[in-house]
N, C-alpha and C positions, 0 to 999 in steps of 0.2 A: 504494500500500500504506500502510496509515494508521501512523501511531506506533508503538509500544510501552511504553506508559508502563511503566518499573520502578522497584520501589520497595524501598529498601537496609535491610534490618534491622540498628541498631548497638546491638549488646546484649553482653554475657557472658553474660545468664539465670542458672542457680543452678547452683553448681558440684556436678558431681556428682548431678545431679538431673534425669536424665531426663523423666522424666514432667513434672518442671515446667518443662523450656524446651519442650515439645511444646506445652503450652499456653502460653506465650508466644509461640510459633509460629503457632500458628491464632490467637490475640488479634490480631496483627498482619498475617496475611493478609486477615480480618476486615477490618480498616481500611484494607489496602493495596485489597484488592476494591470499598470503600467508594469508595476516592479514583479507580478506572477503570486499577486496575495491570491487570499479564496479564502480571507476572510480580514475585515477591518472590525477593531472596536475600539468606542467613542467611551471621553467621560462617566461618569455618574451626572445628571442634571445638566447631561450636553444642551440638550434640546433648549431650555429656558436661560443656561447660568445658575449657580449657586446660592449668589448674595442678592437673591432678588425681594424677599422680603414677604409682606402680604399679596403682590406680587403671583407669588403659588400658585394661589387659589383662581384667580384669575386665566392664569396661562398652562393649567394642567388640563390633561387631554385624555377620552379615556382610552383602553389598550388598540382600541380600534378607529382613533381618529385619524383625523385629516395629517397632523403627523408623521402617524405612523405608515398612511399612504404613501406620503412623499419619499420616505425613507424609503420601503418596500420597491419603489422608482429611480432609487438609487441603485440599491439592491441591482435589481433587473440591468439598466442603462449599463451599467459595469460588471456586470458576471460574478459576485461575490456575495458574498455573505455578511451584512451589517449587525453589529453588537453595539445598546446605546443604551442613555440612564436618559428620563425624561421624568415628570410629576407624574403620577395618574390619579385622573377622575374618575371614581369607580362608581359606575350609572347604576347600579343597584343601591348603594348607600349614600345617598344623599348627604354631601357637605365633607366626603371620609376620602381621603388623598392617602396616597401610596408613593414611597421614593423606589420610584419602579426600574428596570431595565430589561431590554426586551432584543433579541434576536431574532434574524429575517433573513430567508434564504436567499439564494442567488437567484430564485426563480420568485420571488418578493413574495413569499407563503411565511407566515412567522410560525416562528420554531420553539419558541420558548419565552416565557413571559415570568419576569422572577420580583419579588418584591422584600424591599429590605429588611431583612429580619430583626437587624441590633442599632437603632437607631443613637445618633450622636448628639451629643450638644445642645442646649438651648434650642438654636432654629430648627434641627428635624422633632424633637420629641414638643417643639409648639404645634407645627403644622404636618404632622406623619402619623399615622397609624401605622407601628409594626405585621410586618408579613407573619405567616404563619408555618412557612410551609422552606425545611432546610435546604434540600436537597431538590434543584429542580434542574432537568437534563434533557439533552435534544443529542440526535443524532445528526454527524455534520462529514461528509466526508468518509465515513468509516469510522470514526472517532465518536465517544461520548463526550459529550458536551455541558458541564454544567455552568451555573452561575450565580454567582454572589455579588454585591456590592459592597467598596471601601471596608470598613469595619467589621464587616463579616468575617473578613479572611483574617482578624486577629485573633479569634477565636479558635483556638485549638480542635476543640469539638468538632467545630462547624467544617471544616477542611477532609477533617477522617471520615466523619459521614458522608462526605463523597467521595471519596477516597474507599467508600465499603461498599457503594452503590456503583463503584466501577467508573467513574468519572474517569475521563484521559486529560482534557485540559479545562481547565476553569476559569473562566472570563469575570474579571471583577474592574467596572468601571469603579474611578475614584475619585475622590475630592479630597486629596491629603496634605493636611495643610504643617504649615513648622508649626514647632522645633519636632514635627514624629517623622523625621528623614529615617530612622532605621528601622521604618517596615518596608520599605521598598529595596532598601540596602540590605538588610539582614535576615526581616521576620519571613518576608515574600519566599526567598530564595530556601529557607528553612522549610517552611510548609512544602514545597515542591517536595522537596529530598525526602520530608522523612514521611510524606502520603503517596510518595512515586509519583507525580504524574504531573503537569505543563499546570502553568497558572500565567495567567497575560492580565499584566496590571496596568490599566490607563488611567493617567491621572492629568487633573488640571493641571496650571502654570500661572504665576506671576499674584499681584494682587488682584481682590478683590471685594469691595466693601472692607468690613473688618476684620477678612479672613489672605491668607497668603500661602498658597499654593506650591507647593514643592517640585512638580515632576517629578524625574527620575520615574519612566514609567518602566516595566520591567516584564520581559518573556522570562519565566526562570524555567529553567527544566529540571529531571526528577535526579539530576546528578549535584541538584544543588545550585548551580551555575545561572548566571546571565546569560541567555542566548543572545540576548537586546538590552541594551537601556539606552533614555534618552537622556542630554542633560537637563537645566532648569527649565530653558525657554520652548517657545515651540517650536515641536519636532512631528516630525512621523519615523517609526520608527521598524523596522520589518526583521522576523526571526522565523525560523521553520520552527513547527511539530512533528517531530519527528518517531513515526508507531515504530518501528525498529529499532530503534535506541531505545525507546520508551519500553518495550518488551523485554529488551539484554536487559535494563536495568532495574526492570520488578523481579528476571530474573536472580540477579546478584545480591537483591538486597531484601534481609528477611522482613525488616519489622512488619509488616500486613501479616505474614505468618507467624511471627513470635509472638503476636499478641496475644495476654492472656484476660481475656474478659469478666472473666469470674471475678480481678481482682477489682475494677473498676466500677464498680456497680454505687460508690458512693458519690461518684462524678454527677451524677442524675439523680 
């Protein structure tokens, strides 16, 4: 099964400007298609911006909007697979927003719709209801596919449950802001190694409001390693996934099988 090359979009795009990070979207699918991707993924909150405020409510969309069409036309126009964070307005509950992220094939069919389970700071636990649901996966290429956003993937737990569910690579849009540089430098590349398997971390850049953005977005593979990183500013940034590495080295490395479960049962 050949590669997957992905390639990380590290942007904020224009706060509050829909329509113009759509088109910073397709600009960079555009090139991501150009360099042999077959799969781009955007921020956490690409779609809107992060420090938009009351803002949210306003500009959240539900999984099936207008959007999520345009993307899906991205998608298609460019022969790839799009991964993005956007608000969602969830049309059954009335007034209850989700800091969502959602995947869209190459053929613009969406694949997987995930919503954030460990909500951060002030502005998401003002305006977010927590997801409920850990483990959510698409099949992409031959590859299982899961997805978390930013602060999920701190979570120990949260990485091994997919990691148990068979997940190959794990797409986590992000919004990580200073002084936490050594999750994308250290925790990211940990969680790869010691759950085996690809983790593609996109993250904002630069200021914004009263928050300031790190980059450093990061492909890590399950050897531990950076396949990709970007630096501060904006980048795009391209790394293979690679199922045949990825197999020698579930091979080689026991802990999936060492684990002894019986002993963990206080964790839960």
């Amino acid at each position: 099964m050949p590669a997957l090359r992905t390639a990380l979009l590290q942007s904020s795009g224009e706060l509050g400007d829909v329509a113009a990070n759509l088109k910073i979207l397709d600009e960079a699918a555009g090139r991501a298609a150009a360099a042999g991707a077959g799969l781009l993924l955007a921020p956490e909150l690409f779609l809107t911006g992060y420090a938009i405020g009351a803002d949210i409510a306003r500009l959240a969309e539900p999984v099936d909007g207008p959007s999520a069409r345009a993307v899906a036309a991205i998608a298609v126009r460019h022969g790839l697979a799009v991964g993005y964070g956007y608000p969602e307005r969830d049309t059954e509950q009335h007034g209850v927003l989700y800091n969502s992220a959602q995947l869209i094939g190459a053929d613009g069919v969406p694949l997987a719709q995930y919503r954030k389970t460990h909500l951060f700071g002030d502005f998401e636990l003002k305006w977010f209801t927590p997801g409920d649901r850990a483990v959510v996966q698409a099949e992409l290429d031959g590859l299982t596919v899961g997805m978390m956003i930013c602060y999920d993937v701190e979570f120990p737990e949260n990485v091994r449950a997919h990691a148990l569910a068979g997940t190959d690579l794990l797409l986590v849009p992000t919004a990580l802001m200073h002084p936490a540089e050594v999750v994308p430098l250290s925790v990211v590349p940990v969680r790869a190694f010691e759950n085996q398997l690809y983790i593609a971390y996109a993250n904002r850049t630069g200021p914004e409001g009263a928050f300031e953005f790190v980059g450093l977005s990061t492909l890590a593979g399950p050897d531990g390693t950076a396949r990709a990183r970007a630096g501060r500013g904006e980048d795009l940034v391209l790394g293979d996934v690679d199922p045949a590495f990825l197999a020698a080295s579930r091979g080689e490395n026991p802990y999936l099988r060492d684990r002894r479960p019986g002993l963990y049962g206080s964790l839960v």
